[in-house]
PDB file with SEQRES, HELIX, SHEET and CRYST1 records, atoms N, CA, C and O in Angstrom:
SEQRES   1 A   83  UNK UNK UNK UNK UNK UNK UNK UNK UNK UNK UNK UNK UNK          
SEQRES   2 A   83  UNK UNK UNK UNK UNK UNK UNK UNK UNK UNK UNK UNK UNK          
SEQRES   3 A   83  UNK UNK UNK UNK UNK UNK UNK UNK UNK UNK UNK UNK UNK          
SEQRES   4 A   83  UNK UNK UNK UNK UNK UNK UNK UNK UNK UNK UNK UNK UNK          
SEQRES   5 A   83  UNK UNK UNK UNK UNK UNK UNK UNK UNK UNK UNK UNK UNK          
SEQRES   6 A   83  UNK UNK UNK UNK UNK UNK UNK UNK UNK UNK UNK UNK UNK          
SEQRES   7 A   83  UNK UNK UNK UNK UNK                                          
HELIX    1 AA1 UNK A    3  UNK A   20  1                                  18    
HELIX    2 AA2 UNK A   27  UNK A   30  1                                   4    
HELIX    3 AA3 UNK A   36  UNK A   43  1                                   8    
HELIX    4 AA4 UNK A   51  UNK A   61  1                                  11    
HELIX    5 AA5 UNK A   75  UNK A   80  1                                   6    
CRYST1    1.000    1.000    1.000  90.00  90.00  90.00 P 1           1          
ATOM      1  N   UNK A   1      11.548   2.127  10.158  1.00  0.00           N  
ATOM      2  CA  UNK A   1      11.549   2.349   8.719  1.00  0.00           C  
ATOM      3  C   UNK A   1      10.927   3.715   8.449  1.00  0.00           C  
ATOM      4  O   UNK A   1       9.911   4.123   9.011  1.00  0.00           O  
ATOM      5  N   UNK A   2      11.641   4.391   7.525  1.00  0.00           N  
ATOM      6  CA  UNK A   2      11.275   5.947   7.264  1.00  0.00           C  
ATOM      7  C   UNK A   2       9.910   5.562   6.391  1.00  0.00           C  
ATOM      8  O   UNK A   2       9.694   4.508   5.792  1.00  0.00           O  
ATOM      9  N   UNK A   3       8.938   6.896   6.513  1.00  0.00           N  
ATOM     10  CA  UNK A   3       7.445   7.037   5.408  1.00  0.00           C  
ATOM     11  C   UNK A   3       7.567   6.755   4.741  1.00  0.00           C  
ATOM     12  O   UNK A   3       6.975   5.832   4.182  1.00  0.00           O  
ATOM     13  N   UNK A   4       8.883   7.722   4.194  1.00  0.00           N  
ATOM     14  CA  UNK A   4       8.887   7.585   2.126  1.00  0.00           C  
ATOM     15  C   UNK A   4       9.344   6.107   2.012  1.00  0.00           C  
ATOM     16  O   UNK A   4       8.777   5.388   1.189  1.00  0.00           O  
ATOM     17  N   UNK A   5      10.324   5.621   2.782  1.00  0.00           N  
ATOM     18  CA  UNK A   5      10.227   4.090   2.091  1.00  0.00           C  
ATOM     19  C   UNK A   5       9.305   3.316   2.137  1.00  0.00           C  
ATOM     20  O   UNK A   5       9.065   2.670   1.117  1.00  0.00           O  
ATOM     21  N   UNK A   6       8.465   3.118   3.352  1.00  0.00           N  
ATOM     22  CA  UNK A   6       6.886   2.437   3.560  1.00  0.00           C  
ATOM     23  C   UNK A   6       6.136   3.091   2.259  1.00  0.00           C  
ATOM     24  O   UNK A   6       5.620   2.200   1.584  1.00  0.00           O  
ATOM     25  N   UNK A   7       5.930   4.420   1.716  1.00  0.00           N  
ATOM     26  CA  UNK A   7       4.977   4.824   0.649  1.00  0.00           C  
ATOM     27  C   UNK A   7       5.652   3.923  -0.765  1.00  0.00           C  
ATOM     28  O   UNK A   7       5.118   3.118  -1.528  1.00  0.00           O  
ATOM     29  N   UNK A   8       7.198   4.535  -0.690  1.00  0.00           N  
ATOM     30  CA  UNK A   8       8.168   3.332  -2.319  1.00  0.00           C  
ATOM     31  C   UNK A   8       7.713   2.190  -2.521  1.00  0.00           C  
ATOM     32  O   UNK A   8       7.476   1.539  -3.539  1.00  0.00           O  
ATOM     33  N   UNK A   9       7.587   1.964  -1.180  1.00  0.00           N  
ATOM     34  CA  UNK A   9       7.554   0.438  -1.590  1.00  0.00           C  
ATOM     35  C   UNK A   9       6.059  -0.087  -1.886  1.00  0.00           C  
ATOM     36  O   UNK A   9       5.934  -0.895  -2.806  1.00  0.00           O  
ATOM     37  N   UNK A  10       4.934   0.313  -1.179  1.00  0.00           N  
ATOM     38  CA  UNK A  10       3.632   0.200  -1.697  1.00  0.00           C  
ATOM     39  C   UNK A  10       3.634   0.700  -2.792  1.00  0.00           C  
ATOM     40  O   UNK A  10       3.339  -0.018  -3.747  1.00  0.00           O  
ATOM     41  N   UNK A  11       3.859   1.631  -2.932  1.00  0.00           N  
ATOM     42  CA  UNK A  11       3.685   2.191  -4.538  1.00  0.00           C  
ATOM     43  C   UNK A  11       4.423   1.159  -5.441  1.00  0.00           C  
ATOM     44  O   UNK A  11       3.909   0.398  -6.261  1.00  0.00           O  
ATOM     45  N   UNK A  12       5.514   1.272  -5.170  1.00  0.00           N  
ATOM     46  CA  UNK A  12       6.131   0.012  -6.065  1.00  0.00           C  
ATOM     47  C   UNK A  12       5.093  -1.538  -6.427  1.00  0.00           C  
ATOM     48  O   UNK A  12       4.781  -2.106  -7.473  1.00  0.00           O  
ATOM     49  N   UNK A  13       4.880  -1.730  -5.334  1.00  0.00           N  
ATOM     50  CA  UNK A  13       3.782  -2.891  -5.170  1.00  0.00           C  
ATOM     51  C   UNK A  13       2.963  -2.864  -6.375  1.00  0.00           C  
ATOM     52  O   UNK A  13       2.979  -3.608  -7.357  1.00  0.00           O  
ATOM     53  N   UNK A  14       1.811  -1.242  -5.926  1.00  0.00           N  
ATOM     54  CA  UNK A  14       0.739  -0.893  -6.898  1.00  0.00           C  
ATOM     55  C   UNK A  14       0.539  -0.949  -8.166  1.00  0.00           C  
ATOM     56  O   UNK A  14      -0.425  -1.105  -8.915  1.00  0.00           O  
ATOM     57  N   UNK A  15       1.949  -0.749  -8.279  1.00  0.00           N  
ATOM     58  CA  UNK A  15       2.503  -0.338 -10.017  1.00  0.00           C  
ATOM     59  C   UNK A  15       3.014  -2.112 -10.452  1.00  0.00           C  
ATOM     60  O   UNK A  15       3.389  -2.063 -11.623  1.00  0.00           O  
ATOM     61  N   UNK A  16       3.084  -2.923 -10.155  1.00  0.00           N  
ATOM     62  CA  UNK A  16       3.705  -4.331 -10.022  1.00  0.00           C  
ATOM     63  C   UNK A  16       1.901  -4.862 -10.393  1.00  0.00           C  
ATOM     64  O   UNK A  16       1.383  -5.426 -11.356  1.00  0.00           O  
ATOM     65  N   UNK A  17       1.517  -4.476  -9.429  1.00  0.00           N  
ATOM     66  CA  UNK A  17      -0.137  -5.040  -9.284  1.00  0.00           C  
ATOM     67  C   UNK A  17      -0.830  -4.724 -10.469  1.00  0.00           C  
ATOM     68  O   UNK A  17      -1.384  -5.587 -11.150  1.00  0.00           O  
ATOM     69  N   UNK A  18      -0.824  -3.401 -10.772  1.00  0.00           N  
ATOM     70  CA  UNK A  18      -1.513  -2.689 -11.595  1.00  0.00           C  
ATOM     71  C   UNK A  18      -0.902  -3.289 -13.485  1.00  0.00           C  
ATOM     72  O   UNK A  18      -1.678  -3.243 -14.440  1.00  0.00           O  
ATOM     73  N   UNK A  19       0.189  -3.659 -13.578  1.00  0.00           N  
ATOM     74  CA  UNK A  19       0.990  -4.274 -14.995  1.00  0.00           C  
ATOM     75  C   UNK A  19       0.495  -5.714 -14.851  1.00  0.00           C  
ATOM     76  O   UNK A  19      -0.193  -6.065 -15.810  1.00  0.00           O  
ATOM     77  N   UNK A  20       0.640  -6.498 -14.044  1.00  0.00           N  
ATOM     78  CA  UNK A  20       0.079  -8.046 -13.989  1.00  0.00           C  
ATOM     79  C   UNK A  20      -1.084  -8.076 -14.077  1.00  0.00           C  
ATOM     80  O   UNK A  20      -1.496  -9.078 -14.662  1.00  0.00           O  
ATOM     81  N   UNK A  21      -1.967  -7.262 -13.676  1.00  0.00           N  
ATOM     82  CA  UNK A  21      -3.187  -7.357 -14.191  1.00  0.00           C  
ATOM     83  C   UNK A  21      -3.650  -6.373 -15.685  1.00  0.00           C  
ATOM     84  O   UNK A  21      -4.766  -5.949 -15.983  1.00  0.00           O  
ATOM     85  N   UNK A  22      -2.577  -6.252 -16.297  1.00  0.00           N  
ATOM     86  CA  UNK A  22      -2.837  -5.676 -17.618  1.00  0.00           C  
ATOM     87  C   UNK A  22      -3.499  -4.223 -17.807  1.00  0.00           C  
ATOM     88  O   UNK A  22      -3.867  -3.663 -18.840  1.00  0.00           O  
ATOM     89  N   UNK A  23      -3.533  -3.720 -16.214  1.00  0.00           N  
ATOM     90  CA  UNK A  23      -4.167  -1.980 -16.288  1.00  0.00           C  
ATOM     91  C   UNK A  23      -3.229  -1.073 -16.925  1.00  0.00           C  
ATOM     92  O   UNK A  23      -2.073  -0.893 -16.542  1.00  0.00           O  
ATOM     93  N   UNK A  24      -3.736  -0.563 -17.828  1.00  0.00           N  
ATOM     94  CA  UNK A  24      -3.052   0.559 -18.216  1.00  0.00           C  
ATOM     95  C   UNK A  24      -2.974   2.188 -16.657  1.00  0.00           C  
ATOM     96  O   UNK A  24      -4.003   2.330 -15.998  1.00  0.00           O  
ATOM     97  N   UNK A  25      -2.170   2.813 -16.448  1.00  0.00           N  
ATOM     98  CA  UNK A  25      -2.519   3.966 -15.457  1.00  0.00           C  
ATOM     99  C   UNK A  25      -3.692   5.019 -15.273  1.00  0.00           C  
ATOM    100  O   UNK A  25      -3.973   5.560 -14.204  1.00  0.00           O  
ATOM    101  N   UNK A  26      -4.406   5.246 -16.629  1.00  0.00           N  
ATOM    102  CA  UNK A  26      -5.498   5.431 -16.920  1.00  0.00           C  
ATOM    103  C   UNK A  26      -6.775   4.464 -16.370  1.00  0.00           C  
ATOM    104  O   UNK A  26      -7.637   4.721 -15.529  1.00  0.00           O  
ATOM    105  N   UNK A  27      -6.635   3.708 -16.873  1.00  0.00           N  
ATOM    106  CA  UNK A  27      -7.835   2.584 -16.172  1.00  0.00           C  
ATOM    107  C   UNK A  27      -7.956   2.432 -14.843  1.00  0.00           C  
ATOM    108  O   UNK A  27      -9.031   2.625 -14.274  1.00  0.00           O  
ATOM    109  N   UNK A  28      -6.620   1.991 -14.082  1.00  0.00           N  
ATOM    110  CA  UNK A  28      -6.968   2.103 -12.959  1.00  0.00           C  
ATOM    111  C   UNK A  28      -6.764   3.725 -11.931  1.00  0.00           C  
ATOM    112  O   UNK A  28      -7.001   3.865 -10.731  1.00  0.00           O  
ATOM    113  N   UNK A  29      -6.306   4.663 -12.826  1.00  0.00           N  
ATOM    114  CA  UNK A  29      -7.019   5.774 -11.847  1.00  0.00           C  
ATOM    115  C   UNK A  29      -8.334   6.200 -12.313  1.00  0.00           C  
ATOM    116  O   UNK A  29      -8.782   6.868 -11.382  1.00  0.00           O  
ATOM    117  N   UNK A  30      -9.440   6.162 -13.529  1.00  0.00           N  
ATOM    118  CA  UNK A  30     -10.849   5.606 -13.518  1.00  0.00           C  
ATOM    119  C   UNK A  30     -11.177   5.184 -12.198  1.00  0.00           C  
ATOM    120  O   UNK A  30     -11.642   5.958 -11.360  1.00  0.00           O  
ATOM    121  N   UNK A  31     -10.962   4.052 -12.002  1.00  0.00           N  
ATOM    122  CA  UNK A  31     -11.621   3.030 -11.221  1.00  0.00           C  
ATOM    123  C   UNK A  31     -11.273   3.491  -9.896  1.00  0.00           C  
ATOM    124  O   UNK A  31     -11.637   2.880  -8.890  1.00  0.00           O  
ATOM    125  N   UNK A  32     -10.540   4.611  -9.858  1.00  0.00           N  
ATOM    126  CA  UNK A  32      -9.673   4.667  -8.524  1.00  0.00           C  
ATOM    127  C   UNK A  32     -10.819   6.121  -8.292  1.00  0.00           C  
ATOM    128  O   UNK A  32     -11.235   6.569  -7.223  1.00  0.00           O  
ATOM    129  N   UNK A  33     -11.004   6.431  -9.193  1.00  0.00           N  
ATOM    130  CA  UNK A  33     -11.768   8.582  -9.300  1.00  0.00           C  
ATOM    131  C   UNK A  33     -10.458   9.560  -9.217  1.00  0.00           C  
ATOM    132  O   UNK A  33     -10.572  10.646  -8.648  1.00  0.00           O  
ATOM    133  N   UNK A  34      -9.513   9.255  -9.654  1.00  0.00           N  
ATOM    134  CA  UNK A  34      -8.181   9.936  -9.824  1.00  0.00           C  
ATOM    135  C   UNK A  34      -7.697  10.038 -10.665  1.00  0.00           C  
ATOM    136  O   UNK A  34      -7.792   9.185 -11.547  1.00  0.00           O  
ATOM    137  N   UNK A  35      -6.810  11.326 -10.820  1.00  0.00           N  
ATOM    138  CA  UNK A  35      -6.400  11.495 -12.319  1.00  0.00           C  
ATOM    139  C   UNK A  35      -4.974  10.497 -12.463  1.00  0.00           C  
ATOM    140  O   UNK A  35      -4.319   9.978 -11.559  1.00  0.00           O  
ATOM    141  N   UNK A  36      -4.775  10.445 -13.902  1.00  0.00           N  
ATOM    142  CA  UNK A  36      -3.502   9.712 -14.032  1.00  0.00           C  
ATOM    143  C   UNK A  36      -1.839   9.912 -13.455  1.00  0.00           C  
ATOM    144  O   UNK A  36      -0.906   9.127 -13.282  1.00  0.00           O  
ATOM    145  N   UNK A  37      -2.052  11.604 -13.243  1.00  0.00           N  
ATOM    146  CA  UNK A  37      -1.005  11.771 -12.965  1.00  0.00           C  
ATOM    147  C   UNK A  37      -1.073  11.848 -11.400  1.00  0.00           C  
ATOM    148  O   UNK A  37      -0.090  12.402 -10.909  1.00  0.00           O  
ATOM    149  N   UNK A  38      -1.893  11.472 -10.631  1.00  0.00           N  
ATOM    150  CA  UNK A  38      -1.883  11.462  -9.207  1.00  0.00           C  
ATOM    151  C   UNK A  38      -1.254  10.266  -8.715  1.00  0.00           C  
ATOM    152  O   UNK A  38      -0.497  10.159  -7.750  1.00  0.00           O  
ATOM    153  N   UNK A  39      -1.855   8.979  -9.865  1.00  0.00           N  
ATOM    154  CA  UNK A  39      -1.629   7.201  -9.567  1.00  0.00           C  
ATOM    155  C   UNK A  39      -0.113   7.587  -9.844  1.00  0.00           C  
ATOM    156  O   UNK A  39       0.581   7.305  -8.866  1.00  0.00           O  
ATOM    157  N   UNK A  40       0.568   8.122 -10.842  1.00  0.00           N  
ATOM    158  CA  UNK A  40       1.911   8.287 -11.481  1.00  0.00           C  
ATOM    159  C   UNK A  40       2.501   8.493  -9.771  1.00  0.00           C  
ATOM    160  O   UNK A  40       3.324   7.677  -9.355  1.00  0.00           O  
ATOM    161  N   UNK A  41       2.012   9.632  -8.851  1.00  0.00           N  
ATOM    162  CA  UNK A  41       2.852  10.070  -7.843  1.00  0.00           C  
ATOM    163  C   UNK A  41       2.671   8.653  -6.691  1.00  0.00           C  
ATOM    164  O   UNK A  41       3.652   8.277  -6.050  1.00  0.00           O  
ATOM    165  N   UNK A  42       1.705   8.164  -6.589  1.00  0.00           N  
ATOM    166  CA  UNK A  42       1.124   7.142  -5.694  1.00  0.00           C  
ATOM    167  C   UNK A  42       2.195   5.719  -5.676  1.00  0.00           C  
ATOM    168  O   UNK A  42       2.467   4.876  -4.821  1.00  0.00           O  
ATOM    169  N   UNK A  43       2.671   5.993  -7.264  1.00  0.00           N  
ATOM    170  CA  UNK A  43       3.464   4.333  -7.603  1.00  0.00           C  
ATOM    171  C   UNK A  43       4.734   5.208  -7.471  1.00  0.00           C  
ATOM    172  O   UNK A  43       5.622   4.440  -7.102  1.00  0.00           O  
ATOM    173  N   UNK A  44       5.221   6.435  -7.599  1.00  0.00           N  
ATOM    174  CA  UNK A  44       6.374   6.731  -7.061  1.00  0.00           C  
ATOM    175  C   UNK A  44       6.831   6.862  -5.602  1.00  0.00           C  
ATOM    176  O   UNK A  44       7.888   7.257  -5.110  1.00  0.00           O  
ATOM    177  N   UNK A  45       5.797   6.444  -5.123  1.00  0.00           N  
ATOM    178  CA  UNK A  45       6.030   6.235  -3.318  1.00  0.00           C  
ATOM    179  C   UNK A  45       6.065   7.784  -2.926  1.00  0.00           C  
ATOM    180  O   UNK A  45       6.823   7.995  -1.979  1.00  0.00           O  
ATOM    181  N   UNK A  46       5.244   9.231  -3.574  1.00  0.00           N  
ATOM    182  CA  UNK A  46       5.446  10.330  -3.007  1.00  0.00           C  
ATOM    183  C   UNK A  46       4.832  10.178  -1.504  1.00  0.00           C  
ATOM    184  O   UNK A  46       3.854   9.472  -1.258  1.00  0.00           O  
ATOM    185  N   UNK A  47       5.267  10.641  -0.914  1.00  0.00           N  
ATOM    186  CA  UNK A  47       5.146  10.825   0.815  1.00  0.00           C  
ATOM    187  C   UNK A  47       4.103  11.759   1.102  1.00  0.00           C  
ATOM    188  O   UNK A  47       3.450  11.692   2.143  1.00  0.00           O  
ATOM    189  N   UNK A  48       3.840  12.993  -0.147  1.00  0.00           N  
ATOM    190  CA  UNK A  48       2.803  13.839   0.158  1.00  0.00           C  
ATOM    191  C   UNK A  48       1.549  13.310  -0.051  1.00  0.00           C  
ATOM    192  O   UNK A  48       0.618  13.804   0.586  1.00  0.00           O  
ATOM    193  N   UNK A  49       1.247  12.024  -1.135  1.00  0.00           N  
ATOM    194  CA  UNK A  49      -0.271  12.140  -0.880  1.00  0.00           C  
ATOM    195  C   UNK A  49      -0.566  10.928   0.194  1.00  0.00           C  
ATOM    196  O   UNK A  49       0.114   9.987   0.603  1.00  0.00           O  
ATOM    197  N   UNK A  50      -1.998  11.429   0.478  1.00  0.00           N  
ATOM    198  CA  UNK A  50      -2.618  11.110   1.323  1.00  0.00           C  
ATOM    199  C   UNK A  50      -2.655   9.311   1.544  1.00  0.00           C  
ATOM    200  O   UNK A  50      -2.839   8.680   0.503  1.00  0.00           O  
ATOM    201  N   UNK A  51      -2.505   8.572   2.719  1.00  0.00           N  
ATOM    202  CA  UNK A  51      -2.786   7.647   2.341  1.00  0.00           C  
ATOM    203  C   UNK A  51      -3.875   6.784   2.292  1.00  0.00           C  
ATOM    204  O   UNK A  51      -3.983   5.570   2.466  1.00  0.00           O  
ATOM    205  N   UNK A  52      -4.852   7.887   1.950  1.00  0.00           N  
ATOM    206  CA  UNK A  52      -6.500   6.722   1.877  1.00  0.00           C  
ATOM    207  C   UNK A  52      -6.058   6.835   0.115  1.00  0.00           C  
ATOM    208  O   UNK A  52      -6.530   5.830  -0.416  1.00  0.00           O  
ATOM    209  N   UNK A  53      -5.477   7.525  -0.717  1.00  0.00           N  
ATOM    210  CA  UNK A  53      -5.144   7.235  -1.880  1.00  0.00           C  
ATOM    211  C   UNK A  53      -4.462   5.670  -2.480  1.00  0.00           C  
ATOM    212  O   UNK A  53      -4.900   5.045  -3.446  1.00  0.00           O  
ATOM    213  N   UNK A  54      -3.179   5.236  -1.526  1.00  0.00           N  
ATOM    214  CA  UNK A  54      -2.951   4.072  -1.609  1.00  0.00           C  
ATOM    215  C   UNK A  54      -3.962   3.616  -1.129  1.00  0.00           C  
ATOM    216  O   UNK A  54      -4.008   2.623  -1.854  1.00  0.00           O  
ATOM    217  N   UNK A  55      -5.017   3.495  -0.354  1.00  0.00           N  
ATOM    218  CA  UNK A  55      -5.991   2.323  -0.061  1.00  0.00           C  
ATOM    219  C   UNK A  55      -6.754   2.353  -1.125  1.00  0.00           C  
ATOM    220  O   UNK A  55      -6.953   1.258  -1.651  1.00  0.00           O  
ATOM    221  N   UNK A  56      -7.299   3.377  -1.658  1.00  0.00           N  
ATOM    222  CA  UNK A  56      -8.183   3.046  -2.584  1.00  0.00           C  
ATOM    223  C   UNK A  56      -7.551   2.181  -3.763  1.00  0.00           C  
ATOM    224  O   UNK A  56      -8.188   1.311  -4.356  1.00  0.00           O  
ATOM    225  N   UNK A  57      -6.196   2.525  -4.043  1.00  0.00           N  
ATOM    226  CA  UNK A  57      -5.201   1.940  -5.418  1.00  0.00           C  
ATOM    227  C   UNK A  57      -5.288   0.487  -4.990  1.00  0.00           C  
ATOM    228  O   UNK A  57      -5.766  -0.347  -5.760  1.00  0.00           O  
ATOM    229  N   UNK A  58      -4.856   0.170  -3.828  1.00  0.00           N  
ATOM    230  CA  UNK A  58      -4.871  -1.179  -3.359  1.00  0.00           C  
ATOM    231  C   UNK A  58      -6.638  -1.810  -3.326  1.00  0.00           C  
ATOM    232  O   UNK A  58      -6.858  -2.853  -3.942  1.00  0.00           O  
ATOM    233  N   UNK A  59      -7.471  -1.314  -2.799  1.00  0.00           N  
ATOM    234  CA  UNK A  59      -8.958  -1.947  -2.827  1.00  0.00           C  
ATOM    235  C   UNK A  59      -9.136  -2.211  -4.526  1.00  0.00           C  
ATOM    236  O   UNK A  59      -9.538  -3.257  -5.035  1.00  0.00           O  
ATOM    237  N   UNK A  60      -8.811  -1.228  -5.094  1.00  0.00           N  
ATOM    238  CA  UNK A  60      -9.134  -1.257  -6.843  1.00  0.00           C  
ATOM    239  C   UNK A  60      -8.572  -2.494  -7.578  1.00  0.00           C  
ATOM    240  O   UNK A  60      -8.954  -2.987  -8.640  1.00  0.00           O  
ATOM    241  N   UNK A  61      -7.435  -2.930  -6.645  1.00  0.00           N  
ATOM    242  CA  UNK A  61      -6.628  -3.927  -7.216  1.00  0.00           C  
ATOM    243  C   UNK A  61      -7.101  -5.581  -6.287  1.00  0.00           C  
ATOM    244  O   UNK A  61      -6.757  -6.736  -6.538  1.00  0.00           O  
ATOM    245  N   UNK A  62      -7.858  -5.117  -5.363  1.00  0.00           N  
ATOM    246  CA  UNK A  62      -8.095  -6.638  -5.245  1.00  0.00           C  
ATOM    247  C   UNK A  62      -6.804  -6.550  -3.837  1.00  0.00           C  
ATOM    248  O   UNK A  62      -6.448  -7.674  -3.484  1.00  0.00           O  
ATOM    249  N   UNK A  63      -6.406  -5.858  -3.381  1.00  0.00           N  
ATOM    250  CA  UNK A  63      -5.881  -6.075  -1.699  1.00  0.00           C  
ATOM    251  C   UNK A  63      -6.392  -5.542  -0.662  1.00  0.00           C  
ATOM    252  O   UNK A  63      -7.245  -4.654  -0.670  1.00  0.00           O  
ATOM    253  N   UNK A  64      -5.899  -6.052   0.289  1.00  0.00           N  
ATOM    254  CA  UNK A  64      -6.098  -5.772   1.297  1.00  0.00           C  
ATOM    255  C   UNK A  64      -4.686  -5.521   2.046  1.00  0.00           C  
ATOM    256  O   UNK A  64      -3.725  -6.249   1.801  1.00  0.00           O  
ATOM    257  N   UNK A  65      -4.593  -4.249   3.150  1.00  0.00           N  
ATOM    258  CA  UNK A  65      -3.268  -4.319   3.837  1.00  0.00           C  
ATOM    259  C   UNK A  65      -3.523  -4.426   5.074  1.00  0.00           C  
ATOM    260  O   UNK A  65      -4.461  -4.051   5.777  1.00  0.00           O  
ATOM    261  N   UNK A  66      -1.825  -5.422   5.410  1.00  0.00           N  
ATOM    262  CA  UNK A  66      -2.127  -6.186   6.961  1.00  0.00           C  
ATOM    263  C   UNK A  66      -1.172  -5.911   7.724  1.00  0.00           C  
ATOM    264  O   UNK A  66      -0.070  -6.052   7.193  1.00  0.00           O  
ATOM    265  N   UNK A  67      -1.170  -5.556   8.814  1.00  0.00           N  
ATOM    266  CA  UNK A  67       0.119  -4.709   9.323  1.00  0.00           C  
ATOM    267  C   UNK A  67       0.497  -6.421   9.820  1.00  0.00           C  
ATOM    268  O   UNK A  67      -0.399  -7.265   9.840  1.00  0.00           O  
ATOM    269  N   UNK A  68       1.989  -6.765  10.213  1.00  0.00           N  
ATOM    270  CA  UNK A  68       2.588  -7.611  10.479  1.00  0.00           C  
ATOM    271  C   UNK A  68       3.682  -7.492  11.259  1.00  0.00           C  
ATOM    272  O   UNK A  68       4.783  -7.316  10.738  1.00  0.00           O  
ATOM    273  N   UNK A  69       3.536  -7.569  12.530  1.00  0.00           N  
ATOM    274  CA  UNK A  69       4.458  -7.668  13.756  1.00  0.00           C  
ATOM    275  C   UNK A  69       6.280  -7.906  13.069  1.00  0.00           C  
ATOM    276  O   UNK A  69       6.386  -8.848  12.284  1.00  0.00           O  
ATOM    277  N   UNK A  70       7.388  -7.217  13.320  1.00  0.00           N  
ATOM    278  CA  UNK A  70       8.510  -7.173  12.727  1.00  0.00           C  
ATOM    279  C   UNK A  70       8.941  -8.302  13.292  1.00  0.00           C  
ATOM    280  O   UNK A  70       9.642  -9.046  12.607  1.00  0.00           O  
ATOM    281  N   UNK A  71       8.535  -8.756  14.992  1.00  0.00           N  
ATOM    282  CA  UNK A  71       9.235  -9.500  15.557  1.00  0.00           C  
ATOM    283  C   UNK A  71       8.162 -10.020  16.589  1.00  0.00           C  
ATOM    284  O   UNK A  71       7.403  -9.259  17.189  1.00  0.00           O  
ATOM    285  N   UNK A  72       8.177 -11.741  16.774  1.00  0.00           N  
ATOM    286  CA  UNK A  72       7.006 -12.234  17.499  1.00  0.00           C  
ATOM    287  C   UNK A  72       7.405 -11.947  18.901  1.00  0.00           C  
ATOM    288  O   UNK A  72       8.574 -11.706  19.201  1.00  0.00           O  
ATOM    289  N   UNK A  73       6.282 -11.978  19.890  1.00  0.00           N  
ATOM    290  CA  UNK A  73       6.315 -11.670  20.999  1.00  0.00           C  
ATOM    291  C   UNK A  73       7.588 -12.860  22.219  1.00  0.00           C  
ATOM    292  O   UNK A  73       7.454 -14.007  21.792  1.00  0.00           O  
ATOM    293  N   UNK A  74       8.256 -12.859  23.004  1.00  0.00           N  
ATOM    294  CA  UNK A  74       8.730 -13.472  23.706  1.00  0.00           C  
ATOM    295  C   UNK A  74       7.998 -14.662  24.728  1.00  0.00           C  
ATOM    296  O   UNK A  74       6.952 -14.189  25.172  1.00  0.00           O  
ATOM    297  N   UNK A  75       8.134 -15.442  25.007  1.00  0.00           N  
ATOM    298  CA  UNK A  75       7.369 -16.756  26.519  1.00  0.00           C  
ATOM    299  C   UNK A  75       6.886 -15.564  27.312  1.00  0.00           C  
ATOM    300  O   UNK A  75       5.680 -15.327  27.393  1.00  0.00           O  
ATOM    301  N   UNK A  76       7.739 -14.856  27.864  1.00  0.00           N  
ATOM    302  CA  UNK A  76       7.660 -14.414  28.930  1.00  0.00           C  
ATOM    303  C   UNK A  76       6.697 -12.815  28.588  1.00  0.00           C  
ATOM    304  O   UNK A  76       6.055 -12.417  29.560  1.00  0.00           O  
ATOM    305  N   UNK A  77       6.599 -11.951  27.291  1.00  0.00           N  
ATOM    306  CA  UNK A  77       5.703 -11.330  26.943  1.00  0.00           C  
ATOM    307  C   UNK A  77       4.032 -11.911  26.964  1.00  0.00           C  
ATOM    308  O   UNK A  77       3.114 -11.294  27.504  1.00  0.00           O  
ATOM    309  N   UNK A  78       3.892 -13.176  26.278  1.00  0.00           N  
ATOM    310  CA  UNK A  78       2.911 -14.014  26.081  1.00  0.00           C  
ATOM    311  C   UNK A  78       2.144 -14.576  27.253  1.00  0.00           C  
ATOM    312  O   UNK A  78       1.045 -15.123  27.339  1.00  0.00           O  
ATOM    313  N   UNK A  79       3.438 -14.146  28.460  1.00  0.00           N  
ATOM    314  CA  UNK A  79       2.817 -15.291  29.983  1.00  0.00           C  
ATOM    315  C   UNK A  79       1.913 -13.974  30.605  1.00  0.00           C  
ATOM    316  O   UNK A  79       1.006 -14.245  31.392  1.00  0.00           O  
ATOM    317  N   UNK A  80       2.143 -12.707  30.284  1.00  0.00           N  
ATOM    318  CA  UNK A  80       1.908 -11.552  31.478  1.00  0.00           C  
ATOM    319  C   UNK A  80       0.128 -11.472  30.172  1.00  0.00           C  
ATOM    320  O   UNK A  80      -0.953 -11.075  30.605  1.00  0.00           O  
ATOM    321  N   UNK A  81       0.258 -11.767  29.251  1.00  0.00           N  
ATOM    322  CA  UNK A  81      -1.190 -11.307  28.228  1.00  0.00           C  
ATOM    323  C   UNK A  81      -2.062 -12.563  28.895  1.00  0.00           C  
ATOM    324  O   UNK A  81      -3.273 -12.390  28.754  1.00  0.00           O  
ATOM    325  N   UNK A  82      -1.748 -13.628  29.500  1.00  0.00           N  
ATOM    326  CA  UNK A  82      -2.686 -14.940  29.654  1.00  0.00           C  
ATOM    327  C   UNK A  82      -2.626 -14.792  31.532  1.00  0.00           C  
ATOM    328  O   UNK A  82      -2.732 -15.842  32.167  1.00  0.00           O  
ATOM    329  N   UNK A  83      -2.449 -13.424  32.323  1.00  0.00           N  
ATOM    330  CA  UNK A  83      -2.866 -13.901  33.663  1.00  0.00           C  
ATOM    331  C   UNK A  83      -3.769 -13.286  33.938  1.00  0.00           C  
ATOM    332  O   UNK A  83      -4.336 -13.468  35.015  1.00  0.00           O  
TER     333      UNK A  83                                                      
END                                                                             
C-alpha cells in the first residue's frame, strides 16, 4: 500500500473522529499545539507532514495505533518460532 493512501486514510479517520466527537478543527488543533490549517492538511492525508503529527491528532482523540499483520502466519511459519 502506497504512503499517501496509509496518510488518506488516517486522516480520513481523524476528521471522522474529530466530527463524532463534536470538535470543531480549531479545538482540536488547540489541543493538538497546531494551527488549523496544518490539522486541515493532516485530515487530507498530505504525505508531507510529519507523522508524529498524526500521532499527536490521534492521542488528542482518544487512540491509539496498532499495526496489524495483513496475513496470519502459516503451521509451518509458527513450527520454526516454537523450536
Amino acid at each position: 500500500m502506497q504512503t499517501t493512501l496509509i496518510s488518506q486514510r488516517i486522516g480520513h479517520s481523524i476528521e471522522q473522529m474529530r466530527k463524532r466527537r463534536g470538535l470543531t478543527k480549531v479545538q482540536l488543533a488547540e489541543r493538538i499545539g497546531i494551527t488549523r490549517q496544518k490539522l486541515s492538511e493532516i485530515e487530507q492525508g498530505s504525505s508531507t507532514v510529519a507523522i508524529s503529527f498524526y500521532s499527536r491528532a490521534l492521542n488528542a482523540l482518544g487512540c491509539d495505533v496498532e499495526v496489524v499483520a495483513k496475513s496470519l502466519p502459516t503451521l509451518d511459519e509458527l513450527e520454526d518460532v516454537f523450536r
